[in-house]
Structures are given as C-alpha cells and as structure tokens.
C-alpha positions, -999 to +999 in steps of 0.1 A: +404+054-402+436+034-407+473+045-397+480+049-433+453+072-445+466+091-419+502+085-432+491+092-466+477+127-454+506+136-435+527+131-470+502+149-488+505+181-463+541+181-458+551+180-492+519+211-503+543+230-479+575+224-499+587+198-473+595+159-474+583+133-451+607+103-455+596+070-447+623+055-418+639+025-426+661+019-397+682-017-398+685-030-361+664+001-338+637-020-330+609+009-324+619+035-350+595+061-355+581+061-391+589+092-409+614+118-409+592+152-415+617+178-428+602+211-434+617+244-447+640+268-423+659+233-413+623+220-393+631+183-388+611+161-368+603+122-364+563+111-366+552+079-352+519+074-371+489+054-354+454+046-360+431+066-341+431+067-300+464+040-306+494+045-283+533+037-293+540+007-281+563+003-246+594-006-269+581+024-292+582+047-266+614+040-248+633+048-280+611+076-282+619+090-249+655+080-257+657+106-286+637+132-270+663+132-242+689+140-270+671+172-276+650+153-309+616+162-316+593+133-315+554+136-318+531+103-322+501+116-344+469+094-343+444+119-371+444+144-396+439+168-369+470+166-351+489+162-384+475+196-391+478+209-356+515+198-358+521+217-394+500+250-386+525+250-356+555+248-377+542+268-402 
C-alpha cells in the first residue's frame, strides 16, 4: 500500500466525521508533518503519513519532538488501521 492511499483514506474518514484534514504547506520547516486533522469540539492534531512499517525521517522527527514538547499532538500513521484507531479515539 502506498502513503497516499493511506492519505487518501485518512481524508475520506476525517471529513465522514464533519472534520477537515488540511494538507501542510509549510515554506522554510524542513520536516513538517503533512496534514492538519481538525475535528469537531476544537480536536486539532498534525499526521505525518507513511507507507506501511516506514518511520519519519531523523529531520522528521526532531521537529516532531519539537512540537510535542509545545504541548502539540503529533501522531505518524503508517495504515488504515491506525488512521481509524486514531479517529475512534477522538471520536
């Protein structure tokens, strides 16, 4: 399976639950995770997407770290399970 058939679901889920998964454009943050999951009742939370049993990358995962330490949710998602393991959670 490829990282954006997993992207692809994640859209398709998020929005089914009235939410918006913005894709991240970030100009000079080398690393950025790749959407911006907002769900109702003010859920917000960044998704690094990766093909299955893939890893962020050490410059992924520094930032990654970085933000987390700010008190920002982060989750790296590698299959349609965990992108529904991460929404039933929410839910």
């Amino acid at each position: 399976m490829r990282e954006r058939t997993i992207e692809a679901y994640l859209r398709r889920q998020v929005q089914a639950r009235g939410g918006m998964a913005v894709k991240q454009d970030w100009v000079s943050i080398r690393g950025a995770p790749d959407r911006l999951v907002i769900l109702p009742q003010g859920v917000m939370v960044f998704v690094e997407l990766k093909a299955p049993n893939q890893k962020a990358k050490p410059h992924q995962a520094r930032l990654h770290q970085k933000l987390r330490s700010l008190g920002v949710r982060v989750l790296v998602i590698d299959s349609k399970e965990q992108v529904d393991e991460f929404l039933n959670e929410t839910a």
